[in-house]
C-alpha positions as CSV (number, residue, x, y, z in Angstrom):
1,X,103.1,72.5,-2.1
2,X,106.8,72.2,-3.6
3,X,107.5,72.3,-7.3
4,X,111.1,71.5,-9.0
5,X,111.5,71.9,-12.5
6,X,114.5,71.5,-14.5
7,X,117.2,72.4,-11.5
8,X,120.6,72.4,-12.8
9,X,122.9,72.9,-9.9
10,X,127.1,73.3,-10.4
11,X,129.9,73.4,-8.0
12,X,132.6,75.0,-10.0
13,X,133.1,73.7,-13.2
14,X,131.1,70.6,-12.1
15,X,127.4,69.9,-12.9
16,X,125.4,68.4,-10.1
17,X,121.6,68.6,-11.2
18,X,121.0,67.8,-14.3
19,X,117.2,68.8,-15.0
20,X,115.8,67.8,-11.3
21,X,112.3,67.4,-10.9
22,X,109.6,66.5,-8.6
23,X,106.6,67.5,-6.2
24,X,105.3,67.2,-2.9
25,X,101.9,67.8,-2.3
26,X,100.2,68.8,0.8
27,X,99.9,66.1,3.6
28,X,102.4,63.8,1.9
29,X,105.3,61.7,2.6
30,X,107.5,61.6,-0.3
31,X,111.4,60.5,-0.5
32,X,114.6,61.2,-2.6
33,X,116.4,57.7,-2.8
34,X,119.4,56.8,-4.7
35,X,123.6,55.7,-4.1
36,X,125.4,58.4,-2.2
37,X,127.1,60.8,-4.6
38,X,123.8,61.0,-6.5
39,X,123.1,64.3,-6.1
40,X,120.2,64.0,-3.7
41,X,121.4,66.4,-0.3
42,X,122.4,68.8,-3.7
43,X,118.5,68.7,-4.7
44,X,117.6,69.7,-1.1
45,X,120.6,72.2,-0.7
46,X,119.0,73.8,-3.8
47,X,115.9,73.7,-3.0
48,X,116.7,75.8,0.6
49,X,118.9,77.9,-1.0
50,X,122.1,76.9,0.5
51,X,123.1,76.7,-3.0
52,X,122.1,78.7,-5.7
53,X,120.8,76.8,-8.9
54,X,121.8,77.9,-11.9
55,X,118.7,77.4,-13.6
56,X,114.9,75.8,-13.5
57,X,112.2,76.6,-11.1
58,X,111.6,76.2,-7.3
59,X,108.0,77.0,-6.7
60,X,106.6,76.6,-3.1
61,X,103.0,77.0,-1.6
62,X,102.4,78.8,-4.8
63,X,104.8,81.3,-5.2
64,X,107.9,81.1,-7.6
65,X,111.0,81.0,-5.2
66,X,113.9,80.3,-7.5
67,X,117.0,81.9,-6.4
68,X,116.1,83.1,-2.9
69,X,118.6,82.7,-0.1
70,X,118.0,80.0,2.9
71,X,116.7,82.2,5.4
72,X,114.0,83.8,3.3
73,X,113.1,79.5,2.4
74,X,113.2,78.7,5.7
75,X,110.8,82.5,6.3
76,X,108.2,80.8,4.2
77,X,107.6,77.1,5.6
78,X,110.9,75.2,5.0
79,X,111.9,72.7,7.8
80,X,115.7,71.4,7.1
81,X,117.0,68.0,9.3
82,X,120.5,68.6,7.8
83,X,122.4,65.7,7.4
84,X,124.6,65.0,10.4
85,X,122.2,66.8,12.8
86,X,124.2,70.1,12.9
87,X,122.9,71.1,16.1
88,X,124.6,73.6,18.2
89,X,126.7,71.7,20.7
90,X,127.1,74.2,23.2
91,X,123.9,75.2,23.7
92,X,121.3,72.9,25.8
93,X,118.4,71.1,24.3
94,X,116.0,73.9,25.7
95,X,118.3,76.4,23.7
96,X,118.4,74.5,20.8
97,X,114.4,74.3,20.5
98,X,113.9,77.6,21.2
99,X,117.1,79.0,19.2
100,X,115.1,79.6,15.8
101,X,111.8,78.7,16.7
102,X,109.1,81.0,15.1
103,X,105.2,80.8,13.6
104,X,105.1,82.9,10.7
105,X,103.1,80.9,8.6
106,X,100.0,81.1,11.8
107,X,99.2,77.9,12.7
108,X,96.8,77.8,14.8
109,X,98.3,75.0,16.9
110,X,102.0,75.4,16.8
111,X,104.7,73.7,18.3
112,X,105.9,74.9,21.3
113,X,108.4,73.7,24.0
114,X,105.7,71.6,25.8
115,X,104.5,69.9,22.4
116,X,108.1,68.7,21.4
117,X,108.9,67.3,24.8
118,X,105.4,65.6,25.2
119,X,106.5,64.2,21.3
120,X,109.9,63.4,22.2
121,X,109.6,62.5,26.3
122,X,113.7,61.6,26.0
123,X,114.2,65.3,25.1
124,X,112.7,66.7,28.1
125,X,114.6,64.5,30.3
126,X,118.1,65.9,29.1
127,X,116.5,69.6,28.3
128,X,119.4,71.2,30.9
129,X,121.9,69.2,29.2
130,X,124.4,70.2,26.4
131,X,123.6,69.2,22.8
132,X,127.1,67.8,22.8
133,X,126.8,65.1,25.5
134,X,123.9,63.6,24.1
135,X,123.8,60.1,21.9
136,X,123.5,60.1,18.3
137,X,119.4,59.4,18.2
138,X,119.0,62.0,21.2
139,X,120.7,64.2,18.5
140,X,118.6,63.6,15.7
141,X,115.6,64.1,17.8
142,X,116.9,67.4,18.9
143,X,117.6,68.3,15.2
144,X,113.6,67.1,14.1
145,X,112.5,69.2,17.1
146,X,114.1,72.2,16.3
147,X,113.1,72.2,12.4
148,X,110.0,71.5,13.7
149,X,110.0,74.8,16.6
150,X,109.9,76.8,13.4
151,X,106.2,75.3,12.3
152,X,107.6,74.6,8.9
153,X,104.7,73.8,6.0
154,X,107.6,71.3,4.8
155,X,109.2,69.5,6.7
156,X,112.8,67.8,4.7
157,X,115.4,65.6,6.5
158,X,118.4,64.4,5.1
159,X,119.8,61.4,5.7
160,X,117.1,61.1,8.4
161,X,118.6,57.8,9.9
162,X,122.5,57.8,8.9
163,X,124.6,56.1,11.4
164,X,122.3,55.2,14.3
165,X,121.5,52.2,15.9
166,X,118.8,49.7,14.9
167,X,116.4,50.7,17.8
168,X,116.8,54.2,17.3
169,X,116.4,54.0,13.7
170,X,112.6,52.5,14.6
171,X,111.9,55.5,16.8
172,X,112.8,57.7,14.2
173,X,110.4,55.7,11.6
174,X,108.0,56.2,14.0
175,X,107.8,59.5,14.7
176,X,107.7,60.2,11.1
177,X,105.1,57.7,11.1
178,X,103.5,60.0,13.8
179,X,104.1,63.0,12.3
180,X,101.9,62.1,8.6
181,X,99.4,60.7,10.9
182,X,99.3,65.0,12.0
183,X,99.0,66.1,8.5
184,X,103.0,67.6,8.0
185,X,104.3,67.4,4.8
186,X,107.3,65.3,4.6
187,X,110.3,65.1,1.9
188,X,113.3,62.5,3.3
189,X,115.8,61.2,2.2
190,X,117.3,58.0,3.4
191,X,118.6,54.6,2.4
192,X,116.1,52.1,4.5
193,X,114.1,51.3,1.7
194,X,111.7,49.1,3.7
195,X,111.0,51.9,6.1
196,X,110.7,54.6,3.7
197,X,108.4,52.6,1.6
198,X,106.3,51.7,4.6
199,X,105.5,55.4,4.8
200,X,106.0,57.2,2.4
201,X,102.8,58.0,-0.4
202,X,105.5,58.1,-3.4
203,X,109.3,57.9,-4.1
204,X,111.6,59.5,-6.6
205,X,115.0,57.5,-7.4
206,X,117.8,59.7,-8.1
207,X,120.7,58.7,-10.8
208,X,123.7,61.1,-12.0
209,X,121.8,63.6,-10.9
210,X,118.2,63.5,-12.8
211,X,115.2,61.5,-11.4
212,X,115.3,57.9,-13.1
213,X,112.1,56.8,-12.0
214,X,109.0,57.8,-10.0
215,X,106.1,55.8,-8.1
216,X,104.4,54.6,-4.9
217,X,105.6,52.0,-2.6
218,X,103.7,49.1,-3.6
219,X,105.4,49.3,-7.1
220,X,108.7,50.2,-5.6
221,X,108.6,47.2,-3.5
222,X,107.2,44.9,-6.4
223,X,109.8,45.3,-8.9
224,X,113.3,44.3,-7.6
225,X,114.9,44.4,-10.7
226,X,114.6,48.4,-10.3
227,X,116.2,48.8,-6.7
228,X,118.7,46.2,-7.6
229,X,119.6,48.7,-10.3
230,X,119.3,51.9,-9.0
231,X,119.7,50.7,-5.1
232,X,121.9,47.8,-4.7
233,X,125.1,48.5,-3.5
């Protein structure tokens, strides 16, 4: 479904990417892992469009979409959780959802306002209320829901459990969990190896800016010399 190849990606003077590469199929659950700085949120930036790579190949549902701009990614089947929710504060949940929400890639069961709140019940409860006033997971919810309004092939989140709570960080998990169980193609990035590795089908680890290694969870899990390495803090 997505293919990177060779994405090198500056700010400035600065290289970011240095010959990024990887693939999620159709169906799968696959993550970007790696200390912060690494240039993993730069992969997915690139990969939307939010920045502009300065060479190697983004291909997606077979098509060859290197250098297009976010909104014709997000046209055909991107899904972004940006990091830090980004929702829009003064708008209320309802808004939010319904803000961007689109089906141009015809499913033929989209998701619609009554499908997110009977996926996330907390959301329907607060759907009058302000993005703004509500808690950090109610946030994060909002943010899944709304990439998720636009019935995205792909579905990325980054950072998908940064600074919440424990408890919330399991519902999250879970709805993910959820979510693969439905068939979406996932790509997430997060630092709760356990959790990831507990869903996910396969996991790239990120270092300087190039993938350093590749592989499913069982053989993530089973060699801790690697995520002491690459992982440890």
């Amino acid at each position: 479904m997505l293919r990177v190849e060779a994405l090198e990606t500056y700010y400035g003077a600065s290289q970011a990417l240095f010959g990024m590469a990887l693939e999620v199929n159709a169906g799968e659950v696959v993550t970007l892992i790696g200390r912060n700085g690494m240039g993993k949120t730069t992969t997915v930036h690139s990969v939307m469009g939010i920045t502009q790579p300065a060479s190697g190949t983004i291909e997606f549902d077979g098509k060859d979409m290197t250098g297009q701009p976010s909104y014709a990614m997000a046209q055909a089947g991107l899904g972004l959780v940006p990091e830090g929710r980004q929702v829009f504060p003064n708008l209320t949940v309802t808004e939010n959802l319904v803000a961007t929400s689109a089906n141009r890639t015809g499913r033929k069961d989209p998701w619609t306002l009554d499908s997110i709140f009977t996926f996330f019940p907390s959301l329907k409860e607060r759907r009058s209320s302000m993005a703004n006033l509500l808690s950090g997971g109610e946030q994060q919810m909002l943010a899944i829901g709304r990439a998720l309004m636009t019935n995205p092939k792909l579905l990325i989140l980054d950072e998908a459990t940064e600074g919440l709570a424990p408890l919330i960080r399991q519902d999250i998990w879970n709805v993910l969990e959820r979510l693969k169980h439905a068939g979406q193609s996932i790509l997430v990035i997060d630092k709760n190896i356990v959790d990831l590795a507990r869903i996910a089908d396969r996991h790239y680890i990120v270092e300087k800016g190039a993938v350093v290694w590749s592989g499913d969870s069982k053989t993530l899990m089973a060699d801790e010399a690697l995520t002491e390495r690459y992982l440890g803090v």
